[in-house]
DSSP file (Angstrom, degrees, kcal/mol; ACC not computed):
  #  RESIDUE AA STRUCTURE BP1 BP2  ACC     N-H-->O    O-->H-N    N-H-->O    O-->H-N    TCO  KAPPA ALPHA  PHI   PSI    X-CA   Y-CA   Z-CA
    1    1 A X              0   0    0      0, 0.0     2,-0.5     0, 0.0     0, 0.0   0.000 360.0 360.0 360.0 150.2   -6.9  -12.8   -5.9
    2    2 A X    >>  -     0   0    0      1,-0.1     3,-1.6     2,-0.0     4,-0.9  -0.492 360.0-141.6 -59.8  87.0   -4.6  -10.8   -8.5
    3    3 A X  T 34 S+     0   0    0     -2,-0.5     4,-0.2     1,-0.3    -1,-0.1   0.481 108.8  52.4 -36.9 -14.2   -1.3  -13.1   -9.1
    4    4 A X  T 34 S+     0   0    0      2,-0.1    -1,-0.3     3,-0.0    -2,-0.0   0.520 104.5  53.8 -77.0 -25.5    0.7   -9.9   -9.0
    5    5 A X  T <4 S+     0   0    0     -3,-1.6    -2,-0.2     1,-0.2    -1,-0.0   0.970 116.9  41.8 -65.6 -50.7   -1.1   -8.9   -5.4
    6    6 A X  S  < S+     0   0    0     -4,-0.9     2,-0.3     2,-0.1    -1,-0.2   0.732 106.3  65.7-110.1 -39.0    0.2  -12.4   -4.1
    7    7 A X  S    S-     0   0    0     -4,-0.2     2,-0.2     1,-0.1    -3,-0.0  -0.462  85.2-116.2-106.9 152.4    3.9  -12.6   -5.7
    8    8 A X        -     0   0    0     -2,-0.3     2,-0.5     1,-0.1    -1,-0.1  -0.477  34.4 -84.9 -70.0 143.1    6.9   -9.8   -4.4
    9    9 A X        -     0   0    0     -2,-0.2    -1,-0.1     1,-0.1    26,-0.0  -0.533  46.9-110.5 -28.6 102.0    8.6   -7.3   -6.2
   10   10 A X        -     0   0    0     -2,-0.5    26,-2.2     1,-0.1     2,-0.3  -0.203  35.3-169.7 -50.7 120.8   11.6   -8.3   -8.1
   11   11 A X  E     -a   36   0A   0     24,-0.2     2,-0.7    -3,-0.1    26,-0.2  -0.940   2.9-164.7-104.8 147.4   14.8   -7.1   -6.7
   12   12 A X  E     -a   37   0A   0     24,-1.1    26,-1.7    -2,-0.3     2,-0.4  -0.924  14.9-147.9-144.0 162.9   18.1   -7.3   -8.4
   13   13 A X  E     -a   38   0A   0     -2,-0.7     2,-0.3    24,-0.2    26,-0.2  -0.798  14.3-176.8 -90.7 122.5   21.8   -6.9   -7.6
   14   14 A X    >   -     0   0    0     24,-1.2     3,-1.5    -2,-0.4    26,-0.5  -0.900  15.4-149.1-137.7 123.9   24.1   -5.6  -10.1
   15   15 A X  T 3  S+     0   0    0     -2,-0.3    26,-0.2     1,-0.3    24,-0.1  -0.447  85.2  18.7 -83.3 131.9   27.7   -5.6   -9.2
   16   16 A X  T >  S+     0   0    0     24,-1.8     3,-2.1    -2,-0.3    -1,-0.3   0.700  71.4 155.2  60.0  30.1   29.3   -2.9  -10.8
   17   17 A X  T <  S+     0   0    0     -3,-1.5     9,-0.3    23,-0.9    24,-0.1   0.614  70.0  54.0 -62.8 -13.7   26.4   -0.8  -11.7
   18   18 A X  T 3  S+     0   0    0     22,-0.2    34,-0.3     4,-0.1    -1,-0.2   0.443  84.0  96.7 -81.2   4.2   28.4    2.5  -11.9
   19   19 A X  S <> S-     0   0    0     -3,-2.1     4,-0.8    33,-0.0     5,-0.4   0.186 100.7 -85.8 -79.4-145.0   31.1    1.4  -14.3
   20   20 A X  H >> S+     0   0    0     26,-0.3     3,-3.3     2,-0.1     4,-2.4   0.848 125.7  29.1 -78.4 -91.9   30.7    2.3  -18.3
   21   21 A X  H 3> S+     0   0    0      1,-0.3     4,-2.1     2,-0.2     5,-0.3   0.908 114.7  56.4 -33.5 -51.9   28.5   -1.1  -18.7
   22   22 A X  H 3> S+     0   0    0      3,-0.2     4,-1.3     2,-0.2    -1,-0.3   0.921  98.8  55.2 -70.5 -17.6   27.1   -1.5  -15.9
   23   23 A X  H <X>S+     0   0    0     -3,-3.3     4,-1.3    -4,-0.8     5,-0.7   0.724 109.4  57.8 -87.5 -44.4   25.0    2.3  -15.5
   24   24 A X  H  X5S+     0   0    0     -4,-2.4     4,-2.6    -5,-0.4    -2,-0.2   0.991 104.5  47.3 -63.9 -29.9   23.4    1.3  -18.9
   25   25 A X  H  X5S+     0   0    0     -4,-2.1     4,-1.4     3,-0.2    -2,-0.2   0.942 111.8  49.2 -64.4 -38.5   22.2   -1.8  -17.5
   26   26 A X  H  X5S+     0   0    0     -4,-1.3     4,-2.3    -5,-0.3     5,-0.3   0.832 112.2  47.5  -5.7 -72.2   20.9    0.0  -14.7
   27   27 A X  H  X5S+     0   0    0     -4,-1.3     4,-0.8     1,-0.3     5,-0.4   0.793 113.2  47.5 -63.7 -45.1   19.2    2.6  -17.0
   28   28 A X  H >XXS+     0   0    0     -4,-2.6     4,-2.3    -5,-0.7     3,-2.0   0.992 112.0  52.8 -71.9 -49.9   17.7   -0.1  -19.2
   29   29 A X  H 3X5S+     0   0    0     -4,-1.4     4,-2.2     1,-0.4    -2,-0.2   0.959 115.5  41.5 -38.0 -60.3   16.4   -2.1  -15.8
   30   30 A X  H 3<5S+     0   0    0     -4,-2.3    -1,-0.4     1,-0.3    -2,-0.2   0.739 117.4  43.0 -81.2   6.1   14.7    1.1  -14.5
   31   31 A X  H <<5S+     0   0    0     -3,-2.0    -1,-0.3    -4,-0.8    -2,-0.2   0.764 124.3  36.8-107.5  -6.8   13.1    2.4  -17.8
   32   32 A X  H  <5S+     0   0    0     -4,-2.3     2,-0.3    -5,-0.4    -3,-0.2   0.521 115.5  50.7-115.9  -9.0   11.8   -1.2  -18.9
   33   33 A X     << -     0   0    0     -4,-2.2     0, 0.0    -5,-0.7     0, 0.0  -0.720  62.9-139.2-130.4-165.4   10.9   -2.7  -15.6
   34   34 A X  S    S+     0   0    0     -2,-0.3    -1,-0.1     2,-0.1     2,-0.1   0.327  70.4 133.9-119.2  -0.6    9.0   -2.2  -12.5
   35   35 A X        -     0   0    0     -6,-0.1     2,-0.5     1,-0.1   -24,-0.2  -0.178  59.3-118.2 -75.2 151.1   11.7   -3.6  -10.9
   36   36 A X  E     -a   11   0A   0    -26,-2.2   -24,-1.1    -2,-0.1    28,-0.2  -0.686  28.2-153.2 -88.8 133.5   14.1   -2.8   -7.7
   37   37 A X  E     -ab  12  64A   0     26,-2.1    28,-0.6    -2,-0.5   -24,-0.2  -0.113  17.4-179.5 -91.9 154.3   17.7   -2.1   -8.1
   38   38 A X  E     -ab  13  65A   0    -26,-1.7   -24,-1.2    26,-0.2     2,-0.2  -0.545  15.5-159.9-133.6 123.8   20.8   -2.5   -5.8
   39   39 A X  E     - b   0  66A   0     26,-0.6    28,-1.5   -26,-0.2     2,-0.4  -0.567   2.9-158.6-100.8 145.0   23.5   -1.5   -7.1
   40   40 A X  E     + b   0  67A   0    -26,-0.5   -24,-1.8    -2,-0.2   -23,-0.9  -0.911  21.3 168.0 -48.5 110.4   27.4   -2.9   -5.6
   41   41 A X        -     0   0    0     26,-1.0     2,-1.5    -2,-0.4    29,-0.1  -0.817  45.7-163.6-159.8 110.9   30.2   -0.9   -6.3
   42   42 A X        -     0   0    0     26,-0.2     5,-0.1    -2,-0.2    28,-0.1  -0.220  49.5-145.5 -94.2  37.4   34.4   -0.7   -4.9
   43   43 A X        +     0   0    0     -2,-1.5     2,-0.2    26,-0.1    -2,-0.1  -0.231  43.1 160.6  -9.1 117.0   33.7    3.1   -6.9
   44   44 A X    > > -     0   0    0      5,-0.1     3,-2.3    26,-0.0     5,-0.7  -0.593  53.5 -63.0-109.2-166.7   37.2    2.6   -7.8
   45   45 A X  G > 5S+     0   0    0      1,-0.3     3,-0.8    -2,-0.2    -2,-0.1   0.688 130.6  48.7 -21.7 -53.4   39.1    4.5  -10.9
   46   46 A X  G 3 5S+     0   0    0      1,-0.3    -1,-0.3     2,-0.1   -26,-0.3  -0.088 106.1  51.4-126.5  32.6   37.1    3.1  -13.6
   47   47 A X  G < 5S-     0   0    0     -3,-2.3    -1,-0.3   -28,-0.2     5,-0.3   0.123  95.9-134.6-117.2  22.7   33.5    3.7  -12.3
   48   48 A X  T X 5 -     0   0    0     -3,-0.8     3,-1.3     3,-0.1     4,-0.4   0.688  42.5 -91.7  28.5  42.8   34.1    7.4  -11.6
   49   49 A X  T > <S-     0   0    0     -5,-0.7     3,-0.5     1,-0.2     4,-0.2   0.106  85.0 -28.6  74.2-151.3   32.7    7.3   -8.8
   50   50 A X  T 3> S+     0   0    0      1,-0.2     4,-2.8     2,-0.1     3,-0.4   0.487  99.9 112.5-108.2  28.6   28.7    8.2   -9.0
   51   51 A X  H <>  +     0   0    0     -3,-1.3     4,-3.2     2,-0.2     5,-0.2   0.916  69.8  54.2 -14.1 -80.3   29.0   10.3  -11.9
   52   52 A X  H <4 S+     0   0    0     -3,-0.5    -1,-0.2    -4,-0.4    -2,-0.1   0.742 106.8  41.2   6.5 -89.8   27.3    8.1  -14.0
   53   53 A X  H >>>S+     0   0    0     -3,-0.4     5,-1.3     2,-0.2     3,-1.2   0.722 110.6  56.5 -69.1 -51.8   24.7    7.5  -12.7
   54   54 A X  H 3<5S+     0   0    0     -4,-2.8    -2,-0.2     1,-0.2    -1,-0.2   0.889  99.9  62.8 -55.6 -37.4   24.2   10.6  -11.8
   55   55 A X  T 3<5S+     0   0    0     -4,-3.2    -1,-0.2     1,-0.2    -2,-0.2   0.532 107.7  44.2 -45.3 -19.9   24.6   11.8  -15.5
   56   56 A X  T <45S-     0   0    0     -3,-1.2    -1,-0.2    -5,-0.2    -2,-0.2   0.377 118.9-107.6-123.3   7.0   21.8   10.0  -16.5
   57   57 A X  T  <5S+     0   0    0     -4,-0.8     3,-0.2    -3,-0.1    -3,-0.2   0.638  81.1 114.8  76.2  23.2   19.5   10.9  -13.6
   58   58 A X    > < +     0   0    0     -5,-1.3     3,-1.3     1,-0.1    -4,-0.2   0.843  52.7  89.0 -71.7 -32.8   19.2    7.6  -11.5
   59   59 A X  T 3  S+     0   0    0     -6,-0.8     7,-0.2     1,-0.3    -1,-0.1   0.674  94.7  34.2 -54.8 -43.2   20.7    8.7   -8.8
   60   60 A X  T 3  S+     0   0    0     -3,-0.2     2,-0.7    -6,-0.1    -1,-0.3  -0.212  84.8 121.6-117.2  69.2   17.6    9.9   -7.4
   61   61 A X    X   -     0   0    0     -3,-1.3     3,-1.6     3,-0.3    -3,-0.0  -0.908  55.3-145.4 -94.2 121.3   15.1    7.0   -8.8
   62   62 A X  T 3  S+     0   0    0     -2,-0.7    -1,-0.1     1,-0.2     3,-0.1   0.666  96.5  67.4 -39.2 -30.0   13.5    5.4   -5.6
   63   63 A X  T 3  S+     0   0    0      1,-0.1   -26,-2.1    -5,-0.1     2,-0.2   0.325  93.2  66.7-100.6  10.3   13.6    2.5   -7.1
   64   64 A X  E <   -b   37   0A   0     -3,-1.6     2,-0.7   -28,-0.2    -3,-0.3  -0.951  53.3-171.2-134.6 110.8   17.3    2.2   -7.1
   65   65 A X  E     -b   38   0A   0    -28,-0.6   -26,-0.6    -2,-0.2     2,-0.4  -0.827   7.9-161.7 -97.4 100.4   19.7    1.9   -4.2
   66   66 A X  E     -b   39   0A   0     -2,-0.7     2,-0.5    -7,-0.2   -26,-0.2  -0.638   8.3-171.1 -96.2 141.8   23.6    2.1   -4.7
   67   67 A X  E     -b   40   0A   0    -28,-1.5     2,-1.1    -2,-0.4   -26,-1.0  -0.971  22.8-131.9-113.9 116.4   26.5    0.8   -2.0
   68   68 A X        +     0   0    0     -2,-0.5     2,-0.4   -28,-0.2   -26,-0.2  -0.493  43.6 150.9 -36.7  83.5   29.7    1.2   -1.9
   69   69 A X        -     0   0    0     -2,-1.1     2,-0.8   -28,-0.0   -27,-0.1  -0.974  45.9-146.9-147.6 156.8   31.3   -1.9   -1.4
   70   70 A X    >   -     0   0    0     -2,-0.4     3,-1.0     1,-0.2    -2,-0.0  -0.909  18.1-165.6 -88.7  95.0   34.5   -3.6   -2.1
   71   71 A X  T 3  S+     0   0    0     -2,-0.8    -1,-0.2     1,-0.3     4,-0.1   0.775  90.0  61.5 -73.0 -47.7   33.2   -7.7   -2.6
   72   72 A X  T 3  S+     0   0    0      2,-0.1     2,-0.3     3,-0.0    -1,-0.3   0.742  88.3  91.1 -58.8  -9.3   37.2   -8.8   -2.4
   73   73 A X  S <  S-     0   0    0     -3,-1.0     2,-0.3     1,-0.0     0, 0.0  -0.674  97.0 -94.4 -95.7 119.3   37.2   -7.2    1.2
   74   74 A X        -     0   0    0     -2,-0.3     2,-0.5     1,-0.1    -2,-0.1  -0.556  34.5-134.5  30.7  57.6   36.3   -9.7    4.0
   75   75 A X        -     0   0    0     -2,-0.3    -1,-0.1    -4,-0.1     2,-0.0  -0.702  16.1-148.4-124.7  95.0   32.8   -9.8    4.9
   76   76 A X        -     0   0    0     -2,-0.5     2,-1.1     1,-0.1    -1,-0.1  -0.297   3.9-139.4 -80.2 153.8   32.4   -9.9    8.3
   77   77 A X              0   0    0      1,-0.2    -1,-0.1    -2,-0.0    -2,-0.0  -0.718 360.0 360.0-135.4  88.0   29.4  -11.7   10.0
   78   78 A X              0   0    0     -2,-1.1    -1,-0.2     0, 0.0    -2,-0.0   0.300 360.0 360.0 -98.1 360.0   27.7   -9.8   13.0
């Protein structure tokens, strides 16, 4: 059997993928891998919200999923 058939898709988390830095790592992820994205983000002030991203035409990549979320906030466990 295929050793790619057997092993999962690489996901990765990148906290604060909408800021300046962080949508060009995003952008390099999805044009040089196969990988899948999820993006963390408090969109505060200085990630313009999902501008960005949007500017550069991830926004609708499949292969990339953004959340809003604020990481200092609580995390409740339901």
């Amino acid at each position: 059997m295929n050793r790619s058939a057997i092993i999962d898709k690489v996901k990765v988390i990148v906290t604060g993928g909408c800021g300046f830095i962080g949508h060009h790592f995003v952008e390099h992820l999805i044009k040089n891998t196969d990988w899948d994205i999820i993006v963390l983000d408090k969109l505060s002030y200085s990630s313009c919200g999902f501008e960005r991203l949007r500017d550069t035409g991830l926004l609708g990549n499949e292969r990339l999923s953004v959340f809003p979320v604020d990481l200092s906030n609580k995390i409740s466990m339901v």
